[in-house]
Each structure stands twice: as structure tokens, then as C-alpha cells.
N, CA, C and O atoms as CSV, one atom per row, in Angstrom:
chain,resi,resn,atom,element,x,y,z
A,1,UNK,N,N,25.267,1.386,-29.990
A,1,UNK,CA,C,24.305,0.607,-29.247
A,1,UNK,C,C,22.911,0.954,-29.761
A,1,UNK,O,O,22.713,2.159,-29.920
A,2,UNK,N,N,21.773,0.012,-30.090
A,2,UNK,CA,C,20.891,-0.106,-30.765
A,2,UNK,C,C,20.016,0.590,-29.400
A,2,UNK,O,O,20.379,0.553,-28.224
A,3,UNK,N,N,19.019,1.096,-29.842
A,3,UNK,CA,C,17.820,1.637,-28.670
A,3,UNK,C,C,16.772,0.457,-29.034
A,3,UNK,O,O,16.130,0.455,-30.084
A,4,UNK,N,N,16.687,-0.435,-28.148
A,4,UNK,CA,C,15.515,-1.922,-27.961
A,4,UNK,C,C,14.262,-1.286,-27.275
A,4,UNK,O,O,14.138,-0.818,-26.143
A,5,UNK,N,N,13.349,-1.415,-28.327
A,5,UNK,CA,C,11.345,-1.071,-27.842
A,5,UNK,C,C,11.213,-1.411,-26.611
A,5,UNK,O,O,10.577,-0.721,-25.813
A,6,UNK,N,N,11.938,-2.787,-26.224
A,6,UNK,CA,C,11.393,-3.471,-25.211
A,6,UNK,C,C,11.964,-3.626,-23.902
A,6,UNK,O,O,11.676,-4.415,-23.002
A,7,UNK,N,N,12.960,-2.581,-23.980
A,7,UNK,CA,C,13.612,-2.490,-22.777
A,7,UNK,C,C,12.842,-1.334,-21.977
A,7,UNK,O,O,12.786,-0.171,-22.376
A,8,UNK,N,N,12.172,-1.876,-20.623
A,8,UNK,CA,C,11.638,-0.785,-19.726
A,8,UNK,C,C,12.412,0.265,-19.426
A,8,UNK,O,O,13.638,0.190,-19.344
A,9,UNK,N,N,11.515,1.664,-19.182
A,9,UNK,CA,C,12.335,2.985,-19.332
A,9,UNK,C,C,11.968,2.863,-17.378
A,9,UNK,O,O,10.989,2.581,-16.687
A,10,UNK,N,N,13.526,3.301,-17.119
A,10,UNK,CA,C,13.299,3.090,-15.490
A,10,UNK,C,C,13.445,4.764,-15.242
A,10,UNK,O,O,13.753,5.634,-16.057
A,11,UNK,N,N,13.117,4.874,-13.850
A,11,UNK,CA,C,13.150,6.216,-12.637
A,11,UNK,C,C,13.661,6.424,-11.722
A,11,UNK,O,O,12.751,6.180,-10.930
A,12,UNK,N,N,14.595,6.750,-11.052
A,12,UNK,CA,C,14.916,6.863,-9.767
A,12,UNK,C,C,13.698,7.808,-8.777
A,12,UNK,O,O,13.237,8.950,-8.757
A,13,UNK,N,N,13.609,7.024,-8.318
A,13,UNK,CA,C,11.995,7.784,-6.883
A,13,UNK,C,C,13.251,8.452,-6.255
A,13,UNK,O,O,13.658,9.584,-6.517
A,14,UNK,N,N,13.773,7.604,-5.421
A,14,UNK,CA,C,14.298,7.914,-4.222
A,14,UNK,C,C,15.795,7.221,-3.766
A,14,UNK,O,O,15.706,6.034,-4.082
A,15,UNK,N,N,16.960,7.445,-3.232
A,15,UNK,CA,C,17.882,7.116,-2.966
A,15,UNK,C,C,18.952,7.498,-1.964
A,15,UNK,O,O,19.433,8.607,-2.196
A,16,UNK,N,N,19.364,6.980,-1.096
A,16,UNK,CA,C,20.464,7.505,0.023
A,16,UNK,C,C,21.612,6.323,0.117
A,16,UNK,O,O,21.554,5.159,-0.277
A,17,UNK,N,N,22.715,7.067,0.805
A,17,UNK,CA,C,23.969,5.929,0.653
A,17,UNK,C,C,23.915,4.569,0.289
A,17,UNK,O,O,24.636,3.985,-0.521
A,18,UNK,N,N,22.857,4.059,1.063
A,18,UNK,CA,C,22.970,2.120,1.128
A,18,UNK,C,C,21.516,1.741,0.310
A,18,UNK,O,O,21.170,0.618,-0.057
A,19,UNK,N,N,20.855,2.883,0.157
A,19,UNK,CA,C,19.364,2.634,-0.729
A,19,UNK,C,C,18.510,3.205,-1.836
A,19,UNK,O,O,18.331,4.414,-1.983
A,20,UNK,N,N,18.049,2.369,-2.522
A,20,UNK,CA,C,17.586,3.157,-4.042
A,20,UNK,C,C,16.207,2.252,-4.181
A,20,UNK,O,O,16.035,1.034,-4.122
A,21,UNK,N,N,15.111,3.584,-4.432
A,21,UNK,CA,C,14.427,3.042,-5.129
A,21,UNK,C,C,13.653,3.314,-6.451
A,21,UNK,O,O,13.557,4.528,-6.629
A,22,UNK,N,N,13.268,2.829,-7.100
A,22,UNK,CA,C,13.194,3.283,-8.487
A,22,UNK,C,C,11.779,2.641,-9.217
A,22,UNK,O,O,11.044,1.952,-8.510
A,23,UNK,N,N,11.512,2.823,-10.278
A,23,UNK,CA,C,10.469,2.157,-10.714
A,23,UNK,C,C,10.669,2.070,-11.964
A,23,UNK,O,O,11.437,2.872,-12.495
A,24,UNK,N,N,9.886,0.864,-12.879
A,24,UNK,CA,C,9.953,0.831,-14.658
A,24,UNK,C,C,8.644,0.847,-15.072
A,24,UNK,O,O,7.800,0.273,-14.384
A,25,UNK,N,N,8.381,1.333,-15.946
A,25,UNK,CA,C,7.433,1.146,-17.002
A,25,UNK,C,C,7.880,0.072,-18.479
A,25,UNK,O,O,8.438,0.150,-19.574
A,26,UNK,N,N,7.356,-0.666,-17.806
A,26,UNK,CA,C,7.825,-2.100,-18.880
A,26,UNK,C,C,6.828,-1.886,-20.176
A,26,UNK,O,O,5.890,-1.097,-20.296
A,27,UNK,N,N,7.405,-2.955,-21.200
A,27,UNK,CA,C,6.916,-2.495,-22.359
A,27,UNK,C,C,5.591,-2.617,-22.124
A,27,UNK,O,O,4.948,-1.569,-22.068
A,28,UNK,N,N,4.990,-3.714,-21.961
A,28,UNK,CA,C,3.955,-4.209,-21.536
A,28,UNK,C,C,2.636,-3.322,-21.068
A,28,UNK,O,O,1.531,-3.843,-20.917
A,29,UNK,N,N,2.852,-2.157,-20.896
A,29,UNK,CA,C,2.246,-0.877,-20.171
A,29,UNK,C,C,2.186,-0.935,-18.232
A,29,UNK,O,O,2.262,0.002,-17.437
A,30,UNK,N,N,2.019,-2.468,-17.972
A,30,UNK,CA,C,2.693,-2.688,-16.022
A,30,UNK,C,C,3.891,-1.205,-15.888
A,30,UNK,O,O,4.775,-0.796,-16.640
A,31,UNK,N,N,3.556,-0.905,-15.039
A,31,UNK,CA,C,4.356,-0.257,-13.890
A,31,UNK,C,C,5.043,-0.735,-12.634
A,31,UNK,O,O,4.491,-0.557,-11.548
A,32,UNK,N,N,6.300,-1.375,-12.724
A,32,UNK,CA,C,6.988,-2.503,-11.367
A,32,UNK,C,C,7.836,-1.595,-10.777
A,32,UNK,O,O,8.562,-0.800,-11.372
A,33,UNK,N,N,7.743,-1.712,-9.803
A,33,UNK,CA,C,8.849,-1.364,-8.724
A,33,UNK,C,C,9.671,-1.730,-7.720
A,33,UNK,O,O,9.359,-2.781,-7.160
A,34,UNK,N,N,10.749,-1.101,-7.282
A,34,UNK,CA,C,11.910,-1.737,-7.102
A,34,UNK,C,C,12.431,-1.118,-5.560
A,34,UNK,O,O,12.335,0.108,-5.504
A,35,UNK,N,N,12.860,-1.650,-4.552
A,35,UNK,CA,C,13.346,-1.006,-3.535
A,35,UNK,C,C,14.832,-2.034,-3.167
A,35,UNK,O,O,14.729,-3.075,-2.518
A,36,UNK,N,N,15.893,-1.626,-3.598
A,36,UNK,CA,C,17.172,-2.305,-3.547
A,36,UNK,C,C,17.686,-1.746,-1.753
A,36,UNK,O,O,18.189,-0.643,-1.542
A,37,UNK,N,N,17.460,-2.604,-0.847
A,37,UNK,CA,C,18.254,-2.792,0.172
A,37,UNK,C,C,19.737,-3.294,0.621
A,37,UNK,O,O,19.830,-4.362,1.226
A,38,UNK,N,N,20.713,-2.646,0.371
A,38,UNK,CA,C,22.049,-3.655,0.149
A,38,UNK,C,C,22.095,-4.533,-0.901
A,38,UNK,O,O,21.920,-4.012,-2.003
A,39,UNK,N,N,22.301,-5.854,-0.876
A,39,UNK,CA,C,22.462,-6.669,-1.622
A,39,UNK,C,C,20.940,-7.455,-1.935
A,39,UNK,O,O,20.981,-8.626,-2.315
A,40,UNK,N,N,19.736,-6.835,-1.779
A,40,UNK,CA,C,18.424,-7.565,-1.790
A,40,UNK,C,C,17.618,-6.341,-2.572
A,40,UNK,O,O,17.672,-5.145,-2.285
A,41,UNK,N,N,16.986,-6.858,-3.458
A,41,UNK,CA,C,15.788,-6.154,-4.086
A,41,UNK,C,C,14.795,-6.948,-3.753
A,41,UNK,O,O,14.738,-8.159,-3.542
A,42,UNK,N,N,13.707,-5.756,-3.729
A,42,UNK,CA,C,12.289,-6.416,-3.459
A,42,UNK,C,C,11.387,-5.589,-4.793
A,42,UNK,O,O,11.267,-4.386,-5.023
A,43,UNK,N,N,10.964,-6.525,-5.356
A,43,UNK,CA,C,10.232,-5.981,-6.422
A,43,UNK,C,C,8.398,-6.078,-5.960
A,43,UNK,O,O,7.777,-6.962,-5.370
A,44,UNK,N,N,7.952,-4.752,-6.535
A,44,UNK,CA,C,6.342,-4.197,-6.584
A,44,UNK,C,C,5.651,-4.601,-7.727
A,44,UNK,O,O,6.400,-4.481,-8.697
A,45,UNK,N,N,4.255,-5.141,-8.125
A,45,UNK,CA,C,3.638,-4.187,-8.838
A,45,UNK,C,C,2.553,-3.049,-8.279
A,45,UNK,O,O,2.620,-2.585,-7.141
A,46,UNK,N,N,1.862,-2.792,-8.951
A,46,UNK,CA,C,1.214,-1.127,-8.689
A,46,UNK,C,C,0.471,-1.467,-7.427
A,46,UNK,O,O,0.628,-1.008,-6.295
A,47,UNK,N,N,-0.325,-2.321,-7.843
A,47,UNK,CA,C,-1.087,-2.299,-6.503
A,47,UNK,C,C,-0.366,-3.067,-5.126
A,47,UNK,O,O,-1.052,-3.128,-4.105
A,48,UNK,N,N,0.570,-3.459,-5.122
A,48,UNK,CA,C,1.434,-3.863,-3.929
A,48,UNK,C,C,2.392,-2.804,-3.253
A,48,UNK,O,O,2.698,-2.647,-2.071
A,49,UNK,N,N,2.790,-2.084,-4.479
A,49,UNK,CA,C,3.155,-0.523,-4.252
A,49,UNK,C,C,2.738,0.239,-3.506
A,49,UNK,O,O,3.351,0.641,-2.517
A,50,UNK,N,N,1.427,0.637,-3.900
A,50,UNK,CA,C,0.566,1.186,-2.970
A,50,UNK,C,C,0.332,0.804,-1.403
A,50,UNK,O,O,0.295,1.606,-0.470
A,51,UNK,N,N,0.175,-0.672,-1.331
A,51,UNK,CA,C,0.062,-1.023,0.002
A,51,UNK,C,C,1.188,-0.786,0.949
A,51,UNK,O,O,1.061,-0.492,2.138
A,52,UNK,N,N,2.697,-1.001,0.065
A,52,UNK,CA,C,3.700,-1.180,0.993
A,52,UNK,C,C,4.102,0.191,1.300
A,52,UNK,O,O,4.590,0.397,2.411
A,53,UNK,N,N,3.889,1.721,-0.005
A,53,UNK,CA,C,3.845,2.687,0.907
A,53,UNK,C,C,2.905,3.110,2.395
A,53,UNK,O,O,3.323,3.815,3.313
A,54,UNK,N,N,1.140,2.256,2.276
A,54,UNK,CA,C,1.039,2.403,3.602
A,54,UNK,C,C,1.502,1.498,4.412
A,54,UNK,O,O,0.726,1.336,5.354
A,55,UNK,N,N,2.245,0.967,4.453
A,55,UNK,CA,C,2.904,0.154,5.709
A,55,UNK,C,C,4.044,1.242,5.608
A,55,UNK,O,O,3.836,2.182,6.375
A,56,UNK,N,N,4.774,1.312,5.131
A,56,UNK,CA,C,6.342,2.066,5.455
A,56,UNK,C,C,5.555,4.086,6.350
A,56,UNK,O,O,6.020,4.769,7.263
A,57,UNK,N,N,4.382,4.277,5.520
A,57,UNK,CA,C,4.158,5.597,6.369
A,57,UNK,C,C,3.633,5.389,7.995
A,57,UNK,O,O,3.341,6.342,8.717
A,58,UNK,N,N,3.569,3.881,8.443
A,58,UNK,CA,C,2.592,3.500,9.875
A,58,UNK,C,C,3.809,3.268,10.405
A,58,UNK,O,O,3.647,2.944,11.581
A,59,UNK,N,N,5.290,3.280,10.022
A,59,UNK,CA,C,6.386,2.659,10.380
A,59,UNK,C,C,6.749,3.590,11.424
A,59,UNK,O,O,7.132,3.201,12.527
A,60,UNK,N,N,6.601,5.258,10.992
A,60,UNK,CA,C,7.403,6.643,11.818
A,60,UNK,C,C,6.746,6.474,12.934
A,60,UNK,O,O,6.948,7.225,13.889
């Protein structure tokens, strides 16, 4: 299997039984992110990222 430039190098942040979330650094230099709920992903970029961690910390 060939190693492709242009395939984003991904991360696992965070993950428990039913949830993962992760992030890529696309070729592009963007930073997107990813929060897979069951069968639904919701994709970030950076600055939406940011916001939706402060909504999820006003959640507790």
C-alpha cells in the first residue's frame, strides 16, 4: 500500500463505548474535527471547535 501526501493524518482526542472523537490535519494545513455519535458524525472546523467545546463545558 502506497503512503498518499494527501491523505489527512487523523487523532483520536477522545473515546468511550458508543463515542469517538478525533480530529485531522488535512493536507491543506485546516484542522477538522469529528465527534461520531452512533451512527451520526458531526464534523468541526477550528473555530467551530472551539465554540462547541464551550457549549459542551456549560452542559455539566
Amino acid at each position: 500500500m502506497s503512503n498518499n501526501n494527501n491523505d489527512p493524518r487523523t487523532e483520536t482526542i477522545a473515546e468511550t463505548d458508543n463515542y469517538l472523537a478525533w480530529k485531522a490535519e488535512e493536507p491543506d494545513g485546516e484542522t477538522t474535527y469529528h465527534v461520531e455519535l452512533n451512527n451520526v458524525t458531526v464534523h468541526f472546523f477550528e473555530e467551530e471547535w472551539k465554540e462547541f467545546l464551550q457549549l459542551a463545558r456549560n452542559l455539566e
